[in-house]
N, CA, C and O of each residue as an XYZ file, in Angstrom:
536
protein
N     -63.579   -159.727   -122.062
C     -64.287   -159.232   -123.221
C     -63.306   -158.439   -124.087
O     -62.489   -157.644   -123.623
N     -63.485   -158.776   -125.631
C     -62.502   -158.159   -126.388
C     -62.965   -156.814   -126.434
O     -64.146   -156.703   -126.105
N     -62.360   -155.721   -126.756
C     -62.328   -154.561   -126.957
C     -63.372   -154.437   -128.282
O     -64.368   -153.758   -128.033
N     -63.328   -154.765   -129.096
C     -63.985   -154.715   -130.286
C     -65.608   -154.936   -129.826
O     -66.460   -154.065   -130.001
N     -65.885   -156.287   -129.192
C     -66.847   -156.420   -128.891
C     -67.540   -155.573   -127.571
O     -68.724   -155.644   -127.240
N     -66.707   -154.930   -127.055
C     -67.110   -153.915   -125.904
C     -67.533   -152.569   -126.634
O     -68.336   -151.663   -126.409
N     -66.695   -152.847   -127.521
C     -67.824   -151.063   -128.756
C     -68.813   -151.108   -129.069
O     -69.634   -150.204   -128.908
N     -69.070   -152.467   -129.753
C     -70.105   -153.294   -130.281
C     -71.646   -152.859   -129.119
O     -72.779   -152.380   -129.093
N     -70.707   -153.392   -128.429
C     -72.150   -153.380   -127.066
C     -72.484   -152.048   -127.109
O     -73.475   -151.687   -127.742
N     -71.676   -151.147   -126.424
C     -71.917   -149.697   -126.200
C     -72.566   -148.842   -127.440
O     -73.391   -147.929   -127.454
N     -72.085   -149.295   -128.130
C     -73.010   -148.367   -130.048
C     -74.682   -149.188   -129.602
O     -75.708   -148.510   -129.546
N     -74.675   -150.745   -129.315
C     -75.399   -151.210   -129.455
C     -76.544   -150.795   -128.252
O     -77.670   -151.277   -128.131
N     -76.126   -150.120   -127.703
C     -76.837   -149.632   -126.180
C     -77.101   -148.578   -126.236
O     -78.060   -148.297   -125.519
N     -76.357   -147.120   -127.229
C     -76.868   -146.526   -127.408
C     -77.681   -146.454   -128.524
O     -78.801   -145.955   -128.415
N     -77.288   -146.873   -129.561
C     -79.106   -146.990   -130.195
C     -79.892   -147.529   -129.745
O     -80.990   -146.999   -129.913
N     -79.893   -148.884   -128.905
C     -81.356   -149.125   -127.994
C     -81.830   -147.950   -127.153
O     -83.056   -147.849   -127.098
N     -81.038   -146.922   -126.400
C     -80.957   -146.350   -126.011
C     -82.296   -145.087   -126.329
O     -83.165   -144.594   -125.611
N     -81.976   -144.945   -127.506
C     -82.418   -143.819   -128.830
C     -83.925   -144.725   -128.421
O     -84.763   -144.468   -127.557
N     -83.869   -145.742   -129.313
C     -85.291   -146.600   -129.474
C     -85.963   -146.162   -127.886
O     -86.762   -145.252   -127.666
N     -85.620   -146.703   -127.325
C     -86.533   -147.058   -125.837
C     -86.944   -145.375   -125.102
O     -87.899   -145.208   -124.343
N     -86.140   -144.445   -125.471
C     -86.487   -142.725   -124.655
C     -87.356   -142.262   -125.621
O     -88.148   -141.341   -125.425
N     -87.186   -143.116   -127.085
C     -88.404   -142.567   -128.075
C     -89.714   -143.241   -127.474
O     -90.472   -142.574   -126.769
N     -89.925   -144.364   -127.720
C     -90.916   -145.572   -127.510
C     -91.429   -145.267   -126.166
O     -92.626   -145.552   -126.141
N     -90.970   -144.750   -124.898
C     -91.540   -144.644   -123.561
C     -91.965   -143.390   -123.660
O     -92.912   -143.208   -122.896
N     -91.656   -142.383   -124.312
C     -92.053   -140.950   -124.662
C     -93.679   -141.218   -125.445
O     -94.862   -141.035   -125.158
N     -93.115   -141.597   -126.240
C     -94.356   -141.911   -126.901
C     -95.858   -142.955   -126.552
O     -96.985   -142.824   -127.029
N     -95.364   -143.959   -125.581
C     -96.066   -144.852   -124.327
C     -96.836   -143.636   -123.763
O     -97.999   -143.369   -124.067
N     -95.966   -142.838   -122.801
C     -96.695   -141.523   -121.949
C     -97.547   -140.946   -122.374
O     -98.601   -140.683   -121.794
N     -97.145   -140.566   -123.772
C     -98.133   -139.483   -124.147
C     -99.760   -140.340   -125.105
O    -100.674   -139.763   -125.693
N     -99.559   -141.675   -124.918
C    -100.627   -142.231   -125.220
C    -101.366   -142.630   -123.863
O    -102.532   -142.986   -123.690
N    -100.667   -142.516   -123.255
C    -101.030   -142.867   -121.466
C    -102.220   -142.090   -120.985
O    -103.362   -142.317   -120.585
N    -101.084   -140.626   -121.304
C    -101.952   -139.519   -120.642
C    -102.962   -138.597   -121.612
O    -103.360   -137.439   -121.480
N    -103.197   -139.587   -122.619
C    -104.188   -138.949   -124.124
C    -103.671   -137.832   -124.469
O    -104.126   -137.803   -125.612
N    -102.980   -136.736   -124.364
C    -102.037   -135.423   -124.964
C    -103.433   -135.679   -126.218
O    -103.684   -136.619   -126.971
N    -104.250   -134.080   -125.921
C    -104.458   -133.382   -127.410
C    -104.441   -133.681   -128.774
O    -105.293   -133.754   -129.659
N    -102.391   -133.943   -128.641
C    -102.152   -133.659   -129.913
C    -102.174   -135.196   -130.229
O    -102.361   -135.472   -131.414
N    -102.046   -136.028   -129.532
C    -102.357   -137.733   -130.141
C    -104.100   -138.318   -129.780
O    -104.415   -139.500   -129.641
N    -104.988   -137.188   -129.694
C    -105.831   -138.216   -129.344
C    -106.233   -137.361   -131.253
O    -106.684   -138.023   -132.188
N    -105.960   -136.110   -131.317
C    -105.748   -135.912   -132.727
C    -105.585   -136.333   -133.513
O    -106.507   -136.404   -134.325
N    -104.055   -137.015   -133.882
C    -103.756   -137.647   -134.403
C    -104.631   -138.795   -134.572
O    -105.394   -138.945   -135.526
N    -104.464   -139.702   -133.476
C    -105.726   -140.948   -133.679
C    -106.436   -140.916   -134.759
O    -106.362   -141.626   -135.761
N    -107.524   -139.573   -134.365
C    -108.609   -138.927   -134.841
C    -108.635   -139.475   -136.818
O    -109.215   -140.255   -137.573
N    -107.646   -138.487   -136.824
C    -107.198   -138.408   -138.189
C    -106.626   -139.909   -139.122
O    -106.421   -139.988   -140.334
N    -106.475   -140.981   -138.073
C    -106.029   -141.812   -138.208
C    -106.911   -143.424   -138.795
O    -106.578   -144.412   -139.451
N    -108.243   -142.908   -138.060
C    -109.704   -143.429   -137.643
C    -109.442   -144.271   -136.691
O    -109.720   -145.467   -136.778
N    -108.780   -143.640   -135.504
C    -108.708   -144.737   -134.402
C    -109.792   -143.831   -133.416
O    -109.925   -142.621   -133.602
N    -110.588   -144.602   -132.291
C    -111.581   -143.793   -131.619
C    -110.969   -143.541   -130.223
O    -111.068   -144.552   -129.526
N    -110.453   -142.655   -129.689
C    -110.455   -141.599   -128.409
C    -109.258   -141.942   -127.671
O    -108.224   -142.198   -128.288
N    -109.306   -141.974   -126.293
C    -109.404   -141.624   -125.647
C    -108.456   -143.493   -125.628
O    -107.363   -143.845   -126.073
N    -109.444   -144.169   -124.970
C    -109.388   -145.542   -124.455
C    -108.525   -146.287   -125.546
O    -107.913   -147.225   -125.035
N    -108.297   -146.146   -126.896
C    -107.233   -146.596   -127.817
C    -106.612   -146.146   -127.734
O    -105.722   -146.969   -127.941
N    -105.846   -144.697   -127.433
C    -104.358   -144.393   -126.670
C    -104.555   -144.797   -126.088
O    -104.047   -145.693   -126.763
N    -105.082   -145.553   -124.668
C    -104.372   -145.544   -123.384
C    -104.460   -147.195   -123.408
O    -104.254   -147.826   -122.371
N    -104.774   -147.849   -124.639
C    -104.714   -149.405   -124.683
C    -102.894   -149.638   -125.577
O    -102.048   -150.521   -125.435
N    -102.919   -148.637   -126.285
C    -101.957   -148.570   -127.639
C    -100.658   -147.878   -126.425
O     -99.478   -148.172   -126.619
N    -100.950   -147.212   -125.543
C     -99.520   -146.886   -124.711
C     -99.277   -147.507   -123.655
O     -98.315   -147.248   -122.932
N    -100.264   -148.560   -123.397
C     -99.976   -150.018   -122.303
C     -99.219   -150.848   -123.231
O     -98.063   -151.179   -122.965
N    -100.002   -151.323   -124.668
C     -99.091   -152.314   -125.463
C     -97.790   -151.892   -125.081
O     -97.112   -152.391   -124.183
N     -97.396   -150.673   -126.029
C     -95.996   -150.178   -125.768
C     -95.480   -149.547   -125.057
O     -94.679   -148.795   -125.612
N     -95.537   -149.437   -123.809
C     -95.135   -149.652   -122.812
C     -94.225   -150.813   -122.189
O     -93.081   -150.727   -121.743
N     -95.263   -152.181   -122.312
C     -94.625   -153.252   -122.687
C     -94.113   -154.150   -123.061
O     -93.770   -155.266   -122.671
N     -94.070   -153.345   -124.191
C     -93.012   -153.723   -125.382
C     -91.630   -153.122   -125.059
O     -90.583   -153.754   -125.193
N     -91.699   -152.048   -124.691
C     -90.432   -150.954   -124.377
C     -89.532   -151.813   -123.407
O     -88.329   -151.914   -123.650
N     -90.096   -152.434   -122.311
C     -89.954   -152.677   -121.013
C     -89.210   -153.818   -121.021
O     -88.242   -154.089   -120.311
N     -89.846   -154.614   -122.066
C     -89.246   -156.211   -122.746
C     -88.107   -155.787   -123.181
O     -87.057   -156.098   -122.618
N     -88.147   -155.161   -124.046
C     -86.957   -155.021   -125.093
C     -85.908   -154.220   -124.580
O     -84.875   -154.072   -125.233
N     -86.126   -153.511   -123.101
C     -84.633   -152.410   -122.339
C     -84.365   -153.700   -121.550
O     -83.174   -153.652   -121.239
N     -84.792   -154.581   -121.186
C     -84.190   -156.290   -120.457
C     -83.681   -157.274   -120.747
O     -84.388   -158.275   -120.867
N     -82.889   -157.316   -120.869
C     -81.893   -157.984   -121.690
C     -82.605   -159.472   -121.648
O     -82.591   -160.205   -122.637
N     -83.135   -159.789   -120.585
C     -83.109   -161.533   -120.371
C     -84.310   -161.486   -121.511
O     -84.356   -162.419   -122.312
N     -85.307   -160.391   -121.602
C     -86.363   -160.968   -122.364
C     -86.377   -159.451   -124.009
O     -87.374   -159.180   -124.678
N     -85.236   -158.929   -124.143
C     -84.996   -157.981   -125.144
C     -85.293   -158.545   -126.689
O     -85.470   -157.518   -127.345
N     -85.441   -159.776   -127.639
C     -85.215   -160.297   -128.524
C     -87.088   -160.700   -128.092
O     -87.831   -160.559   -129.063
N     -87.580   -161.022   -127.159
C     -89.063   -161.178   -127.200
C     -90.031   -159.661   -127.268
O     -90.980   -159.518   -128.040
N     -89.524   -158.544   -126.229
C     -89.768   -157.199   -126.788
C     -89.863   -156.943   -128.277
O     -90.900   -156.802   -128.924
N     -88.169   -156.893   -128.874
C     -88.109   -156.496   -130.564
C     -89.095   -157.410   -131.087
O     -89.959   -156.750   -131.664
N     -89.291   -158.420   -131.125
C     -90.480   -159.298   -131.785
C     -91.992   -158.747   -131.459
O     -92.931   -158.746   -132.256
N     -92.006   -158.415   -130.497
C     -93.665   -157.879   -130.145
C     -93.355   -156.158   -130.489
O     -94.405   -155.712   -130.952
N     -92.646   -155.423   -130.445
C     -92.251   -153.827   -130.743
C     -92.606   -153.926   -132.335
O     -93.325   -153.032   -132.784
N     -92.153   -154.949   -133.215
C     -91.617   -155.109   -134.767
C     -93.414   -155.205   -134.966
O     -93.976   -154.314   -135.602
N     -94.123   -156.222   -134.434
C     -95.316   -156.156   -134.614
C     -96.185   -155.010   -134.704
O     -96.898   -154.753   -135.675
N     -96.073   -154.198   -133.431
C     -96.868   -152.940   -133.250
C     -96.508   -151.938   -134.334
O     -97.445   -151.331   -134.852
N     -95.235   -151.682   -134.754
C     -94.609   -150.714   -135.475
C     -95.276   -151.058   -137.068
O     -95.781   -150.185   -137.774
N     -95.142   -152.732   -137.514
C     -95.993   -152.875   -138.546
C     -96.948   -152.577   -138.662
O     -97.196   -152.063   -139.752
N     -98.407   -152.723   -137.381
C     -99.525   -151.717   -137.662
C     -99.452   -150.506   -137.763
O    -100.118   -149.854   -138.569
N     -98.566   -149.996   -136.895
C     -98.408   -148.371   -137.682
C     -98.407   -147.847   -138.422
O     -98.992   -146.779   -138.603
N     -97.498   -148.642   -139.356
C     -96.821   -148.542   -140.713
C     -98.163   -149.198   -141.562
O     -98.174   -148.902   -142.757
N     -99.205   -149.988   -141.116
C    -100.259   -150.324   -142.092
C    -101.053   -149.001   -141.957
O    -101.426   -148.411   -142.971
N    -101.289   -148.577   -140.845
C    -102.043   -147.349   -140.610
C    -102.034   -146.460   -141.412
O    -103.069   -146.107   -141.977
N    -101.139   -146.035   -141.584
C    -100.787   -144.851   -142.388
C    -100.510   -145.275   -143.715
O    -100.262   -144.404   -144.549
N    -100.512   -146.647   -144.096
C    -100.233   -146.869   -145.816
C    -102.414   -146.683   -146.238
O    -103.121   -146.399   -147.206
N    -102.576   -147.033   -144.913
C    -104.888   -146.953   -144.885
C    -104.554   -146.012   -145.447
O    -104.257   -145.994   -146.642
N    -104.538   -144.797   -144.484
C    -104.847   -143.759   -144.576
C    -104.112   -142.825   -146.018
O    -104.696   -141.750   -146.158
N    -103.601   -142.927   -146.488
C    -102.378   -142.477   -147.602
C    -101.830   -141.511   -147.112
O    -102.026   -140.400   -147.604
N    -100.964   -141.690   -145.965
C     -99.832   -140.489   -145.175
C     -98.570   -140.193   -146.076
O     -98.597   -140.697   -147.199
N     -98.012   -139.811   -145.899
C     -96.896   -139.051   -146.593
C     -95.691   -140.151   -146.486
O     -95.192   -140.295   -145.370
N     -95.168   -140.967   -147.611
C     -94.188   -142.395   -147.914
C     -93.032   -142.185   -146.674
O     -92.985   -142.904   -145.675
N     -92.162   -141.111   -146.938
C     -91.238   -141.353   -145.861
C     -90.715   -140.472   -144.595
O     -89.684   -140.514   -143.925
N     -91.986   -139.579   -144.560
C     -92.148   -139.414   -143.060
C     -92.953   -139.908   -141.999
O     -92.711   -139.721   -140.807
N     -94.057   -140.637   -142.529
C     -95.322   -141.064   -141.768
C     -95.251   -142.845   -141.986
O     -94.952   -143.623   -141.079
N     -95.598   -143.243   -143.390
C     -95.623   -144.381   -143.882
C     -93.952   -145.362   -142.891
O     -94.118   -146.191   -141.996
N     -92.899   -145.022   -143.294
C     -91.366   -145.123   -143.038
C     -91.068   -145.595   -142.064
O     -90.509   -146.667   -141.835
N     -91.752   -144.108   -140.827
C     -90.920   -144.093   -139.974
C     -91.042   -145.194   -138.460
O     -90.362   -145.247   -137.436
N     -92.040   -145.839   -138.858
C     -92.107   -147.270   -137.907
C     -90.918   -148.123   -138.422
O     -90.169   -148.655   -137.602
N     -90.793   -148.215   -139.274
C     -89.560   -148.854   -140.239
C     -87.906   -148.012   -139.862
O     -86.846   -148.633   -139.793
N     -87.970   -147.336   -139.772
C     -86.582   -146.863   -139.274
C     -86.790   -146.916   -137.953
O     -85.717   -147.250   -137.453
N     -87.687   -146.748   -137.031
C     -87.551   -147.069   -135.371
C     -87.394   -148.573   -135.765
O     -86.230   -148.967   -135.702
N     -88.021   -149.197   -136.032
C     -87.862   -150.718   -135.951
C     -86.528   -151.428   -136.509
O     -86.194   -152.532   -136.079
N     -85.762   -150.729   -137.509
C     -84.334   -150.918   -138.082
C     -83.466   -150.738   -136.931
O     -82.554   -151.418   -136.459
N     -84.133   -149.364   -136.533
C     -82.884   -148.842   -135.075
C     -82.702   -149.665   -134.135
O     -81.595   -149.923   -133.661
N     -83.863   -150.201   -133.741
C     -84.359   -151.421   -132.694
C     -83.384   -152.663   -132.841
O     -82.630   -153.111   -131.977
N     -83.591   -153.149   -134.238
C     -82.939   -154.659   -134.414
C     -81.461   -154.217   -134.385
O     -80.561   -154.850   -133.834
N     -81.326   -153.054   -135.048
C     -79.422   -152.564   -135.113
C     -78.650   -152.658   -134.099
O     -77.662   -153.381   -133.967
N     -79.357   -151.505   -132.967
C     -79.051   -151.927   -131.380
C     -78.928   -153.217   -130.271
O     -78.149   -153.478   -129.354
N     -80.148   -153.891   -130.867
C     -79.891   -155.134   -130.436
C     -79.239   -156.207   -130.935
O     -79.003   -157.250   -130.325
N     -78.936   -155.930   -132.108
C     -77.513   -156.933   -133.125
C     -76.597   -156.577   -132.149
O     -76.165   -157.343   -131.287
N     -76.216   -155.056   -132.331
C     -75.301   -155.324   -131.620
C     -74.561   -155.468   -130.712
O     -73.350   -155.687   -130.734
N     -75.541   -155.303   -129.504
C     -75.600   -155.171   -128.045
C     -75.562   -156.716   -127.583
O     -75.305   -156.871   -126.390
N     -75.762   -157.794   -128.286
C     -76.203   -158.819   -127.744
C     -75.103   -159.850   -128.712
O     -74.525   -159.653   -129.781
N     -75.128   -160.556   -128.136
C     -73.774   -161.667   -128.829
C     -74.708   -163.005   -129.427
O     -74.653   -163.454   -130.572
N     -75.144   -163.251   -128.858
C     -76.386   -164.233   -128.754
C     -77.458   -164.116   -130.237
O     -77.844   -165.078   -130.902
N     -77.754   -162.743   -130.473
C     -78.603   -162.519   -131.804
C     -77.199   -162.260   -132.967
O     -77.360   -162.853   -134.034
N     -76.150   -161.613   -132.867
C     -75.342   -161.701   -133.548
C     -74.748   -163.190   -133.971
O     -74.272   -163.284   -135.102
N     -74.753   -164.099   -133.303
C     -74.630   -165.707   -133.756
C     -75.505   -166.012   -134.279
O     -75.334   -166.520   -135.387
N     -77.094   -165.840   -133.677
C     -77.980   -166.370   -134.536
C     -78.353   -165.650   -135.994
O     -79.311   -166.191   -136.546
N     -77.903   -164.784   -136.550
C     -78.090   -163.968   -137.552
C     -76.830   -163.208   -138.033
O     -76.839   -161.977   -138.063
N     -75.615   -164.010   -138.456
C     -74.301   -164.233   -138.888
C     -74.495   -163.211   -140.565
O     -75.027   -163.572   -141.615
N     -73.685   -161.614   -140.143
C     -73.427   -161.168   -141.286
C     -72.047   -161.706   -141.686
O     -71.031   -161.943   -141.034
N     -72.428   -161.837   -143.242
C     -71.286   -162.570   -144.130
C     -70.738   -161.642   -144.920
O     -71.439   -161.103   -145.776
N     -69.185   -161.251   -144.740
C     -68.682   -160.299   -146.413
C     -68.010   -161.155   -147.438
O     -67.667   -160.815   -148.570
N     -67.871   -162.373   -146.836
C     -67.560   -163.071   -148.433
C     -68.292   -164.651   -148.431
O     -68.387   -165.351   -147.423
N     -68.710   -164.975   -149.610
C     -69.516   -166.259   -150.428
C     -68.459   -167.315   -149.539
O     -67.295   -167.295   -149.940
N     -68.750   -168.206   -148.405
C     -68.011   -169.168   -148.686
C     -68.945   -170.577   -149.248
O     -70.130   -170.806   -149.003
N     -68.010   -171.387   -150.052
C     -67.797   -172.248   -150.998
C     -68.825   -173.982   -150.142
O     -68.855   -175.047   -150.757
């Protein structure tokens, strides 16, 4: 393995890294209903109790997909999904553009970034170009 591509991986592992201690943090505390997210919900118009603990099974295994390499690119595809309802959630509700509305969108950027570049395989299939060729 070239050196270049051994950085590649490691940047690319630690932002998955970032993604997945966020995403399982956030799994738990829909797990174990926490107060402050059955709150949230609340405010959200999602009902109790039993929608966290359906919404921190989804992602859960979504998290789980996407830290496994053999099935990581089927995770980000089902993670990218959930994060879009989020991000519809809060465009419902009229939350605040780029702390609430956003920020499924920057976990989900972080997500695909890490896995660009952790993986050789999505980096072939999705070839960044710096010059027009002819």
């Amino acid at each position: 393995m070239q050196v270049e591509d051994r950085k590649l991986r490691i940047t690319g592992w630690v932002m998955s890294g970032l993604v997945i201690a966020f995403m399982l943090m956030d799994a738990l505390m829909k797990l174990l209903a926490l107060p402050v997210v059955l709150e949230a919900g609340s405010a959200l118009g999602l009902p109790g109790a039993a929608m966290a603990h359906g919404l921190g099974i989804l992602l859960l295994i979504c998290t789980v997909l996407y830290a496994v390499p053999r099935t990581s690119v089927l995770g980000a595809i089902l993670a990218t999904g959930y994060l879009g309802g989020a991000v519809a959630t809060h465009v419902r509700v009229g939350s605040p553009l780029f702390s609430h509305i956003l920020f499924g969108v920057y976990v989900g950027a972080l997500m695909w970034a890490g896995l660009y570049l952790r993986d050789a395989d999505v980096r072939r299939l999705i070839p960044l170009r710096t010059r027009h060729r002819p």
